[in-house]
N, C-alpha and C positions, 0 to 999 in steps of 0.2 A: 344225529338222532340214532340212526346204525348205531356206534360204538355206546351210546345211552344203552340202548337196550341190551347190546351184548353183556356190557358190563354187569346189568341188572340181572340181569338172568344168573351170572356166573355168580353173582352173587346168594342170590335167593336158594340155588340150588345145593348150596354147602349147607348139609344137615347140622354140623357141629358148630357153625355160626349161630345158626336159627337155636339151637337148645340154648347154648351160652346169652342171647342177647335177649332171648325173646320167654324160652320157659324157663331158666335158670334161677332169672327175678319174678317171678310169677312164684316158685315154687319157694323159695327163699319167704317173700312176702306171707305164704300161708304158714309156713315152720313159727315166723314172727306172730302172726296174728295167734297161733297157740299157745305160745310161750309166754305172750303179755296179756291177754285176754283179761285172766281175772287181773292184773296190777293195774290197768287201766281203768276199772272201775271203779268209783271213788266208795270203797272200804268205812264205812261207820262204824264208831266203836257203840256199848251199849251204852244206855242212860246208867248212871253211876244212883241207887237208892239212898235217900240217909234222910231220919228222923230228926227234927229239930225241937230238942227240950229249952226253953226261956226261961231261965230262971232269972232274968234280967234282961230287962227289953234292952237291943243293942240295934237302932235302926238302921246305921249306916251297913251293917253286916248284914243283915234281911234286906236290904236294896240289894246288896251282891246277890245275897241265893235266888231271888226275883229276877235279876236279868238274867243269871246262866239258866234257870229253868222255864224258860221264855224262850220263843222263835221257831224257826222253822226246826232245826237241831236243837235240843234242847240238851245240855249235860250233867245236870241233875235232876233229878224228883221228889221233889222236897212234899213232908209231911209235918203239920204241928203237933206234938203229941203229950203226952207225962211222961215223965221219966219209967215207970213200971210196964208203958205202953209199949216204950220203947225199947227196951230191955226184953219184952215178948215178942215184938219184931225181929229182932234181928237172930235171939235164938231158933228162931221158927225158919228162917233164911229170907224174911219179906223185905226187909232193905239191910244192905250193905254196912253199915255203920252208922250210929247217932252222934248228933253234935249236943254238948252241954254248952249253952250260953249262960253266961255269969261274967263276973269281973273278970273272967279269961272265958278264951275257948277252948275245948278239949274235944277230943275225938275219939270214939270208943268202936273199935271193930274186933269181930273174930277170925278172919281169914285176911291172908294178904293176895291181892290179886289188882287186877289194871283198875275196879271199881275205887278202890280202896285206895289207891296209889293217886288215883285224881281228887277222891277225897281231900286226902292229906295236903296236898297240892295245890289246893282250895284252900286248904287251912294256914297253909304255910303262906301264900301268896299276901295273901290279906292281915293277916299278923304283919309281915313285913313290913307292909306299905301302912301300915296302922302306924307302927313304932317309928316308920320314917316321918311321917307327919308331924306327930308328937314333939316328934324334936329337934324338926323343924320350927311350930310355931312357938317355941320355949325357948327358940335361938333367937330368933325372927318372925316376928310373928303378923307381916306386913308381906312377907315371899308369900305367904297360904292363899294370900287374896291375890298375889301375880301368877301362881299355879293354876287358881282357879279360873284366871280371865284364860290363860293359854292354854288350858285344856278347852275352853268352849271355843275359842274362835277354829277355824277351817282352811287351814295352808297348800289342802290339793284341791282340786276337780277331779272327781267322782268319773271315770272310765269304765265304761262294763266291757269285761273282756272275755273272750270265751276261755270255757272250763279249760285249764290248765291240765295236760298231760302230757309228761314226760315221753312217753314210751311211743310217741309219735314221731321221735328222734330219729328210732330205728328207722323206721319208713321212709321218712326223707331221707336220712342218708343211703338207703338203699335206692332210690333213685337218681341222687347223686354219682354213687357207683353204676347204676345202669348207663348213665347218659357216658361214662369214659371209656364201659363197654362198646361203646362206639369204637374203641380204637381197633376191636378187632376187625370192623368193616374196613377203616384207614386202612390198619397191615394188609388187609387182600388187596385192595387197589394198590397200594405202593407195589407189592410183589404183579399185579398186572401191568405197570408200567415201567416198571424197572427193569431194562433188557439183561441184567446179570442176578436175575430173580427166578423168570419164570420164561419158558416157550412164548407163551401169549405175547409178555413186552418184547421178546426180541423179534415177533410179529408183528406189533405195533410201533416199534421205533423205526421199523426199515419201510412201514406202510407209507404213501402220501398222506400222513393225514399230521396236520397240526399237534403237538405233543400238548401244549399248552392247554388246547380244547378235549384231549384227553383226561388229561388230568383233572378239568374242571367235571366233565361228564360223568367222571369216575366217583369223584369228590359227589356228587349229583346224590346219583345213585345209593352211595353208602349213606348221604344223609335221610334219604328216605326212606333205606328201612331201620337205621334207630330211630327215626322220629315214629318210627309207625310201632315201634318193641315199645318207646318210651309213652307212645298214646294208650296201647293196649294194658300197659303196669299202671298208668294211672286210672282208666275205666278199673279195673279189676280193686285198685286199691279204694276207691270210692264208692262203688257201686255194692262190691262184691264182697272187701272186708268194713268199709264204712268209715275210711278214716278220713278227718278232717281236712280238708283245703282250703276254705273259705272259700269266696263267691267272687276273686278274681282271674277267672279261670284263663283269663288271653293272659294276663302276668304267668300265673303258673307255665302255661304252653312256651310262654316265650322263654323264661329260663332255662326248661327243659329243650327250647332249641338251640340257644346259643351252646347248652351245658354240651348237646347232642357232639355240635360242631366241633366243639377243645375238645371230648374225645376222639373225633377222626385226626384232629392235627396229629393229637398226640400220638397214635396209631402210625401215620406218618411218618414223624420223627422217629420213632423205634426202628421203625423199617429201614428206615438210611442211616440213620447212625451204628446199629451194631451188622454186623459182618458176621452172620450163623446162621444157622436153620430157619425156617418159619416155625418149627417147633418150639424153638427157643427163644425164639421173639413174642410168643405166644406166651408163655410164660413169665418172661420179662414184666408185659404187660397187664396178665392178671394180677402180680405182685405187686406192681407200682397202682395199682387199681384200690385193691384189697389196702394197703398201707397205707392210702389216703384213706379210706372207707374205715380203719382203724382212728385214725387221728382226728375224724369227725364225729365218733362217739357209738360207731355202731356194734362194735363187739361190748364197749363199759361207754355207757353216753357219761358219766362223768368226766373221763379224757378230755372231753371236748370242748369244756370250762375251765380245764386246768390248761389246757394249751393256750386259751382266750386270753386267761389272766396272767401268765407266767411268759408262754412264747409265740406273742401274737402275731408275728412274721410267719409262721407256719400256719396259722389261722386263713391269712389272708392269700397264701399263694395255693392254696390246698384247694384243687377246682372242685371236689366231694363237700368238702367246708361250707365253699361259698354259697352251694346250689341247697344244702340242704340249711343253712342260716339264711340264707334268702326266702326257702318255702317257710321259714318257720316262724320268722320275722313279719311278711305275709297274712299270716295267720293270725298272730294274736298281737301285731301293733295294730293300733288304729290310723299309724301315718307312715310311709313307702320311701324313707330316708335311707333305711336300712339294706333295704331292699335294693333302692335302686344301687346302692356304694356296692354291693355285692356284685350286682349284675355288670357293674363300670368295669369294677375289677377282673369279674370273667371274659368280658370282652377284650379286654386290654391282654391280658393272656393268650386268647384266641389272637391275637393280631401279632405277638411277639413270637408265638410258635409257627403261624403260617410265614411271618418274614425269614425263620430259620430253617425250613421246609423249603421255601423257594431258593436262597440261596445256596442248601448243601445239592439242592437239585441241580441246577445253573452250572456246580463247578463240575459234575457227572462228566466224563468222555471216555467213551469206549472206544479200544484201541482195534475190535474188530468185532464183527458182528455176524 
């Protein structure tokens, strides 16, 4: 319990730890939260205006301008009017452009802009699909009635899913990166136990005290102040900027501990494997941090789908990857398949780095102390 607390202390007293683990992602999170503020908000374009002259009743095409000017969102505004009425509308600026119904349709606007452009868009759509039918039932005219059965029948089940937003990528993956931040707690404890590191370890190897129970103490210690950087970034990410987790909050904690854990290994591993500075192990670290934190989508969240679909090997060994498609997966499936392959995966990683840890530890012997 001694070496518990010593450890702790030494830890907690390092200012440039506590900036890096603890305000680093705190601060990062708000630069975020400015940056996607307004992208995150679902963006309505405006209602598109347009008069409609009949000079031929055409029903099937007044069913279309009925449903689009229908709902919650509506995309047109549709008006019946005379052709002269119409023609006073639109030079006055009161709608957009008018449709001539007749044996064709025609579209008459004065200005080109996104109104006009969905207009047309309207017009072109439904012309298409007119001319395709046509000639289809002048082919075949027995398909119109297999179209019409398989447009009515129902091939999914209805899912309500929460509102889709992209820019919550960033977020998770920035706590993904928080949690490998962990590894800079690993590097201070390896450099405390390591007798060709630091004073301390070659106070602690020649101590009576069990190396083994060190080690673990140490390990202790470091996991609980990133679990407490990684609890503090998620209070601040939910409360304070409002970003979505859903309501399984023991899953969330527990990814974020396991995620917590693979970055001290990794912290570890760096420690023992290169042969430099702690300055430059520190570095090492944030680089190999940062470059999965790339690969997961946080600098272009697009990356993060072209690595899925193109080099999914990197996908899945990528611990910033898994932790941030796990929160994300989470969130907007309804069923935890995803989730849990994610978390199988990180654990499996955690178990294959501490077996590497233990062994390059085991083969250590100092030739004097």
């Amino acid at each position: 319990m001694q070496i518990f607390k010593y450890q702790l202390k030494l830890l907690v007293r390092d200012r440039s730890m506590l900036f890096w683990t603890i305000l680093f992602p705190l601060i990062l999170a708000t630069f975020f939260n400015l940056a996607f503020a307004k992208l995150s908000r679902t963006e309505s374009f405006e209602v598109s205006h347009v008069a409609i002259v009949e000079e031929k009743v055409n029903l099937s095409f007044k069913t279309v301008l009925n449903a689009l000017s229908q709902g919650d969102e509506p995309i047109l505004s549709v008006q019946y009017t005379s052709i002269q009425q119409a023609k006073d509308l639109l030079k006055n600026n009161d709608i957009d452009g008018y449709i001539l119904v007749n044996d064709e349709l025609k579209l008459i606007i004065r200005d080109n802009g996104i109104s006009q452009t969905i207009l047309q868009s309207v017009m072109d759509n439904y012309q298409h699909k007119e001319k395709t039918m046509q000639s289809i039932s002048l082919l075949k005219p027995q398909a119109i009635k297999d179209i019409v059965v398989q447009q009515n029948q129902d091939y999914f089940k209805s899912q309500k899913l929460s509102s889709l937003d992209v820019t919550v990528i960033y977020f998770y993956t920035l706590i993904g990166m928080t949690c490998l931040y962990g590894g800079f707690w690993g590097l201070k404890i390896t450099n405390f136990t390591e007798a060709n590191l630091s004073r301390q370890a070659t106070r602690l190897q020649i101590a009576p005290t069990s190396k083994l129970k060190a080690s673990l103490t140490g390990d202790l210690a470091a996991f609980i102040c990133q679990y407490i950087a990684i609890v503090i970034l998620l209070l601040y990410l939910y409360f304070g900027l409002g970003i979505g987790f859903g309501k399984q909050i023991g899953y969330i904690l527990l990814m974020s501990a396991i995620g917590s854990y693979v970055g001290i290994v990794i912290g570890h591993l760096i420690g023992r494997l290169f042969h430099c500075q702690e300055n430059t192990k520190t570095t090492i670290l944030s680089s190999f941090s940062l470059f999965c934190s790339f690969l997961s989508g946080m600098m272009v969240v697009d990356l993060k789908y072209l690595i899925q679909e193109y080099v999914p090997i990197l996908a899945y060994i990528n611990p910033v990857n898994l932790i941030t498609d796990g929160l994300y997966a989470l969130y907007y499936y309804p069923t935890y398949e995803r989730f849990f392959l994610n978390l199988t995966i990180l654990c499996f990683i955690g178990f294959i780095l501490t077996v590497f840890n233990i062994l390059i530890a085991r083969r250590k012997v100092y030739d004097s102390l």
